[in-house]
ROGUMAR-952612 format. One record per residue (C-alpha): x negated, y negated, z negated. Coordinates in nm, 4 decimals. Example, Ala and Ser with C-alpha at 12.3 -4.5 7.8 and 13.67 -1.06 7.14 Angstrom:
<atoms>
<atom><u>-1.2300</u><v>0.4500</v><w>-0.7800</w></atom>
<atom><u>-1.3670</u><v>0.1060</v><w>-0.7140</w></atom>
</atoms>
This chain:
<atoms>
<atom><u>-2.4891</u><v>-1.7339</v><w>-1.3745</w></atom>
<atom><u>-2.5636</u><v>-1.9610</v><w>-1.0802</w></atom>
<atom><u>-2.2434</u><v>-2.1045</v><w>-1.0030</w></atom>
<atom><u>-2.2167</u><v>-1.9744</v><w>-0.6585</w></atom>
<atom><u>-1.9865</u><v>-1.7932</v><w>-0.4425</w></atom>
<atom><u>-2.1128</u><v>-1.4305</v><w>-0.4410</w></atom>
<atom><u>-1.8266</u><v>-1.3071</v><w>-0.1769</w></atom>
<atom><u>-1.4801</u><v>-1.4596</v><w>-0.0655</w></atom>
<atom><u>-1.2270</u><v>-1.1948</v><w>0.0130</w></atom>
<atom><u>-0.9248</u><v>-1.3610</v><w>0.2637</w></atom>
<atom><u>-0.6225</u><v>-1.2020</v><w>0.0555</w></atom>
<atom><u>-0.4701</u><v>-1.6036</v><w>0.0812</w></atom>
<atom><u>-0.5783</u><v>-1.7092</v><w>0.4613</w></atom>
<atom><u>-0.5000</u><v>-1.3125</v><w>0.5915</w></atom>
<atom><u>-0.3750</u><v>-1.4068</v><w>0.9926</w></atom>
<atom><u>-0.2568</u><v>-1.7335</v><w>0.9709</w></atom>
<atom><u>-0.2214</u><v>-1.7847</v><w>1.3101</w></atom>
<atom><u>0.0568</u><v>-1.4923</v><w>1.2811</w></atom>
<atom><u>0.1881</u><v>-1.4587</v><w>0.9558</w></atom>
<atom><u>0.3093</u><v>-1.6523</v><w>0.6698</w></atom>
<atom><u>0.0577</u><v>-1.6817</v><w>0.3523</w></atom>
<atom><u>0.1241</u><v>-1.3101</v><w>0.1833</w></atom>
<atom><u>0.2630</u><v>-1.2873</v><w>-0.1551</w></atom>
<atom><u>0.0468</u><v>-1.0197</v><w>-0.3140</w></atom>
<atom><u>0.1980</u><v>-0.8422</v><w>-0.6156</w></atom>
<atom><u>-0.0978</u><v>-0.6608</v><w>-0.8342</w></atom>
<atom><u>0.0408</u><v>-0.5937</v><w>-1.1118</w></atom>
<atom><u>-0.0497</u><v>-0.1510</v><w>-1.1504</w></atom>
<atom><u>-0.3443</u><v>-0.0722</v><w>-0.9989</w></atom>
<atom><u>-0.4080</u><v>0.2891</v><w>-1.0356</w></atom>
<atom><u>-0.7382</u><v>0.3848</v><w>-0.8845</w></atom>
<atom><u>-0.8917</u><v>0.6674</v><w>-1.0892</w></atom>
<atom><u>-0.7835</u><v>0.9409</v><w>-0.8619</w></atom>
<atom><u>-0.9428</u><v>0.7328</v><w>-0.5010</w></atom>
<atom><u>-1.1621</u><v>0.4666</v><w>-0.6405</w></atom>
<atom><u>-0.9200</u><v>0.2506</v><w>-0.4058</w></atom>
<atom><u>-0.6973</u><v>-0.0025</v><w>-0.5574</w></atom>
<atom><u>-0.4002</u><v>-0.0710</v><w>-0.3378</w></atom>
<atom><u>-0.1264</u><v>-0.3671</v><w>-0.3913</w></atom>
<atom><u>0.1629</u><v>-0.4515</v><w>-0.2276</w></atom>
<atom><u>0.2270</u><v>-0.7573</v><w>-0.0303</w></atom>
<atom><u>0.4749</u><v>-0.9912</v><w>0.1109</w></atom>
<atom><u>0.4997</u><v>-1.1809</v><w>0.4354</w></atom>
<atom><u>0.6849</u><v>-1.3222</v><w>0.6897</w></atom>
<atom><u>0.6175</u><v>-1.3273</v><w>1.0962</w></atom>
<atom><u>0.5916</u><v>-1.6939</v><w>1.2051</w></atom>
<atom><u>0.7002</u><v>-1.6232</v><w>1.5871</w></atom>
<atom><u>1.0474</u><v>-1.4493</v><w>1.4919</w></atom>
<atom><u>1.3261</u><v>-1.6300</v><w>1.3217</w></atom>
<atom><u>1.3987</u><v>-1.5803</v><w>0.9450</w></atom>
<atom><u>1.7336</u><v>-1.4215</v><w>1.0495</w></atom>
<atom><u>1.5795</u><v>-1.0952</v><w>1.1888</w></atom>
<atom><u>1.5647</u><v>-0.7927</v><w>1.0049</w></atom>
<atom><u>1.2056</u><v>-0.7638</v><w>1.1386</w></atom>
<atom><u>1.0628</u><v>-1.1297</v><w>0.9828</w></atom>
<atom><u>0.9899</u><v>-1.0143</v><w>0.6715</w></atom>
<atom><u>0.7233</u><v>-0.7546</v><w>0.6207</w></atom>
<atom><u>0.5617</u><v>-0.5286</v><w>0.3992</w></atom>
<atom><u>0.2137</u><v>-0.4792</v><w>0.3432</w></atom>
<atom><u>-0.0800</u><v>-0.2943</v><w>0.2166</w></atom>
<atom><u>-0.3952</u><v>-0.4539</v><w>0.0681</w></atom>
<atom><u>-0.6732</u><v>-0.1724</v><w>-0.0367</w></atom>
<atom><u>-0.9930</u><v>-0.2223</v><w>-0.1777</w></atom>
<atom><u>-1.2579</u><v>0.0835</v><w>-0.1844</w></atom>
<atom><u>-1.4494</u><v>0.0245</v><w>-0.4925</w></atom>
<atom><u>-1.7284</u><v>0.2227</v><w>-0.3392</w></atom>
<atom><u>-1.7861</u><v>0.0272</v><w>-0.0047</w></atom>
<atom><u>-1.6189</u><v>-0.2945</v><w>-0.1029</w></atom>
<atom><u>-1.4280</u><v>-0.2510</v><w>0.2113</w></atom>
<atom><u>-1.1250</u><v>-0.4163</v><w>0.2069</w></atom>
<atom><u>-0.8086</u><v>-0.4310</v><w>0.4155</w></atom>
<atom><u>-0.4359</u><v>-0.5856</v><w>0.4407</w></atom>
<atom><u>-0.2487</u><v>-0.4136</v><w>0.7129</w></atom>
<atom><u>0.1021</u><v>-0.4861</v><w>0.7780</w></atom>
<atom><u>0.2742</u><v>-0.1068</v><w>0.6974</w></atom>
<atom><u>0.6734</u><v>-0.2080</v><w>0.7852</w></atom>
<atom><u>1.0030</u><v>-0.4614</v><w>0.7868</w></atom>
<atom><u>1.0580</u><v>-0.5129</v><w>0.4237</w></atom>
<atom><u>1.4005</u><v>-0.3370</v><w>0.3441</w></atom>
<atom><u>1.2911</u><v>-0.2487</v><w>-0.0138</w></atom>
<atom><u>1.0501</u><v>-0.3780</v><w>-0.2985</w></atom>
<atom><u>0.7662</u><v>-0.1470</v><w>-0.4028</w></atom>
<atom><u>0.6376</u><v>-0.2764</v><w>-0.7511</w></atom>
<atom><u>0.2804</u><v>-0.0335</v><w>-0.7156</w></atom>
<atom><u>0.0948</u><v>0.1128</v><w>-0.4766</w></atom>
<atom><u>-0.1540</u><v>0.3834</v><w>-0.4809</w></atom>
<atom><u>-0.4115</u><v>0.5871</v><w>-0.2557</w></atom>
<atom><u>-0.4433</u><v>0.9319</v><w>-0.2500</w></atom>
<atom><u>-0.7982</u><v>1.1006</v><w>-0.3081</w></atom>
<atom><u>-0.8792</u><v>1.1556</v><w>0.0631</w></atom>
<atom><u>-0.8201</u><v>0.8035</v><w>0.1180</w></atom>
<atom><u>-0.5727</u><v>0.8768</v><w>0.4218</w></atom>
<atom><u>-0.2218</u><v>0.7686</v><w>0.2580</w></atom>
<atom><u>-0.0851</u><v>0.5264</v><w>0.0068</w></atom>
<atom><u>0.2781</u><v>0.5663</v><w>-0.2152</w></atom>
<atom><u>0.4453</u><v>0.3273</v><w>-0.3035</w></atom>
<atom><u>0.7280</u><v>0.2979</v><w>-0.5607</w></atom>
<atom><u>0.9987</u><v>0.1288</v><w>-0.7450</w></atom>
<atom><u>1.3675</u><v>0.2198</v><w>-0.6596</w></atom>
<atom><u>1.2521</u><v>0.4813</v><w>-0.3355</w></atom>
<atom><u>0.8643</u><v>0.6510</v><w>-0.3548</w></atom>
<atom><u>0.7594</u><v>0.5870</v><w>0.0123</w></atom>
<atom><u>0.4169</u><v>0.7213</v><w>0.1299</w></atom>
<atom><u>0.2096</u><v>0.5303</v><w>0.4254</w></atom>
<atom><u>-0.0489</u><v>0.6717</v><w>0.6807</w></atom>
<atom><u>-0.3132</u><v>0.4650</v><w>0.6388</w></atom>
<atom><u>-0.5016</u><v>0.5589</v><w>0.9507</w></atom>
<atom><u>-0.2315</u><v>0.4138</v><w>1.1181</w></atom>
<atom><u>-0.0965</u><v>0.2251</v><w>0.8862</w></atom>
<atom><u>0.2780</u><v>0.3250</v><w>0.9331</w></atom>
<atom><u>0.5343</u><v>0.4571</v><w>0.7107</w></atom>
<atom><u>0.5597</u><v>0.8232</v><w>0.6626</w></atom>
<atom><u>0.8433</u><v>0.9323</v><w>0.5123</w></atom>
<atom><u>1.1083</u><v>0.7536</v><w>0.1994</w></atom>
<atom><u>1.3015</u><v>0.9587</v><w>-0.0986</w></atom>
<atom><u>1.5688</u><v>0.7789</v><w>-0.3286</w></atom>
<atom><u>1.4316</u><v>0.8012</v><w>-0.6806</w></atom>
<atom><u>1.7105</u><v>0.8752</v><w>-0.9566</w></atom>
<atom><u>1.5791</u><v>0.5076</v><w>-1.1322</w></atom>
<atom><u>1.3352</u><v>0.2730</v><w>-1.0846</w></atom>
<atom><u>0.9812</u><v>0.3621</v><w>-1.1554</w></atom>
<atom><u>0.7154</u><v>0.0547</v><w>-1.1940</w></atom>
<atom><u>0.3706</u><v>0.2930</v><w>-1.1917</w></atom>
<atom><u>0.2635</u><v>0.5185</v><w>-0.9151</w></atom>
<atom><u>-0.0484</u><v>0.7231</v><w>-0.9535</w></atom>
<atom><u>-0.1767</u><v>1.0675</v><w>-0.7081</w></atom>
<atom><u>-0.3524</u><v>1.3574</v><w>-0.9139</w></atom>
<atom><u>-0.7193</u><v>1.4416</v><w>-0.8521</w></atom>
<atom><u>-0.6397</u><v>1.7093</v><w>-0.5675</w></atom>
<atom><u>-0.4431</u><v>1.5166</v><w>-0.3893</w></atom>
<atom><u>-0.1004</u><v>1.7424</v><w>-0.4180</w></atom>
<atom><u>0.1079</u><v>1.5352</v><w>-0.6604</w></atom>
<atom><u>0.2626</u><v>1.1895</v><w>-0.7021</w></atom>
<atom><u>0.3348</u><v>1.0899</v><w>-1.0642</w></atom>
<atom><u>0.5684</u><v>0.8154</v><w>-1.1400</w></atom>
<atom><u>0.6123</u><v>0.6678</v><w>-1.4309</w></atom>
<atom><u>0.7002</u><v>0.3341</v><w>-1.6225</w></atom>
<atom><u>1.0920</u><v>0.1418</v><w>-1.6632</w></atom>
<atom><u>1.2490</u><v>0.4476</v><w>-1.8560</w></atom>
<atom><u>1.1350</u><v>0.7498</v><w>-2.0736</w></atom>
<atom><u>1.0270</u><v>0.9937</v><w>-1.8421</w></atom>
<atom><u>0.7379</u><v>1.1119</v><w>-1.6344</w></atom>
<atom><u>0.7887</u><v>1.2017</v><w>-1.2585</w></atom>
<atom><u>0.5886</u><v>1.4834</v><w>-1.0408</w></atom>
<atom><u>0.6587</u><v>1.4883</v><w>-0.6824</w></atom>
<atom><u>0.4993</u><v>1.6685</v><w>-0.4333</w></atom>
<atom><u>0.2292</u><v>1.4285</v><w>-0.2368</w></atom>
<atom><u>0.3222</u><v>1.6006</v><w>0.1300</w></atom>
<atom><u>0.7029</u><v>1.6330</v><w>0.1552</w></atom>
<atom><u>0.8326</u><v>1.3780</v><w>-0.1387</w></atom>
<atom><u>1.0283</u><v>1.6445</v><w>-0.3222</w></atom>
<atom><u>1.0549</u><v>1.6507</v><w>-0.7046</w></atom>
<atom><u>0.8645</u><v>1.8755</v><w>-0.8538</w></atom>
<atom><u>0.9252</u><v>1.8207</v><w>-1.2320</w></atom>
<atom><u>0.9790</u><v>1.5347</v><w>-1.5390</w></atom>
<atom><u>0.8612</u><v>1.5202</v><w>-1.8336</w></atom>
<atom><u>1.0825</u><v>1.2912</v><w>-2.0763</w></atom>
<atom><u>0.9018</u><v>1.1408</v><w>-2.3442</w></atom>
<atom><u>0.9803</u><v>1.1954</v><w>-2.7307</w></atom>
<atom><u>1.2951</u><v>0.9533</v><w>-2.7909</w></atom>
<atom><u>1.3346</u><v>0.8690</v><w>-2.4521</w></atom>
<atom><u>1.1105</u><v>0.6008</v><w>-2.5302</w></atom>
<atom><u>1.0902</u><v>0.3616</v><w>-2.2782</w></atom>
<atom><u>0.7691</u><v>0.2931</v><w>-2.1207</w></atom>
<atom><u>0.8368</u><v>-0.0764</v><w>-1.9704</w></atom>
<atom><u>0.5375</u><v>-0.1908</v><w>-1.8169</w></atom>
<atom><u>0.3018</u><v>0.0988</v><w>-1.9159</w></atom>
<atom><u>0.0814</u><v>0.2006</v><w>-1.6126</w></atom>
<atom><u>-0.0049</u><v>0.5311</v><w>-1.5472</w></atom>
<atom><u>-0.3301</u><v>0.6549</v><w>-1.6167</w></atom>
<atom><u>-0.4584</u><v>0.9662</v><w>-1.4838</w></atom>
<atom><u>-0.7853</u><v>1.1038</v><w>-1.7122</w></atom>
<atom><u>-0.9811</u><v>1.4152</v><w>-1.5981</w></atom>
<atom><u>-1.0503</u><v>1.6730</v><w>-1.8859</w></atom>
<atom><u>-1.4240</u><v>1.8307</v><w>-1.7904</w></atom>
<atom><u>-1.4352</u><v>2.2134</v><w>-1.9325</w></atom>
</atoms>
């Protein structure tokens, strides 16, 4: 109502001194399960030369919604594109997804372990106890895969096979 800054978060200045301005992609935010968002982003190291595998990087921007605590951490070399990211209910690792589901310790803020998915998958959401990924937009179906070792656990294809596009996941919790 005043006109004033209230906070300034540095998503756009992150490192300068060390990286190139991050490209941040936040498109599906899926934080009903951690009350964290989590988004991908995109950067280059300055010192190295464009040529090495290692210039280009990966990383991980989450935001608790309870502490307003927010963090970019650079996870890994970018060898893939992850269109979502999302934070599991303990708040200790992020997936990420689009062609491979990749999940990320964030206490150390490394990769964990990657699985080839069958088809690209644009929404990545973990249930309430922590135990299951679901993946979901591009196509018709619904992925469950298991949050620890990145095995499929099931699919559920959609009436028609109809195609979800850029549909986000949504995860809703039924009280009894």
């Amino acid at each position: 109502a005043a006109g004033r800054l209230v906070e300034d978060k540095p998503i756009q200045g992150w490192q300068p001194e060390t990286h190139a301005q991050p490209d941040v992609l936040a498109i599906w935010s899926q934080h009903e399960s951690s009350g964290v968002m989590a988004v991908p982003f995109y950067t280059a190291v300055k010192s190295l030369p464009a040529t090495d595998p290692q210039a280009l990087r990966t990383g991980m921007l989450t935001m608790d919604l309870d502490s307003g605590q927010m963090v970019m951490r650079d996870v890994r070399a970018m060898d893939v594109f992850y269109f979502s990211t999302a934070v599991n209910p303990a708040k200790t690792r992020a997936f990420g997804a689009y062609n491979v589901l990749e999940s990320f310790d964030l206490e150390k803020g490394a990769s964990v372990k990657r699985v080839p998915l069958p088809h690209s998958y644009y929404s990545v959401i973990v249930s309430t106890d922590g135990k299951t990924v679901w993946l979901g937009g591009a196509l018709g179906d619904l992925a469950a895969y298991d949050a620890e070792t990145l095995e499929k656990k099931g699919q559920v294809d959609l009436p028609g096979n109809a195609s979800m596009s850029l549909a986000s996941v949504r995860l809703f919790t039924r009280d009894d």
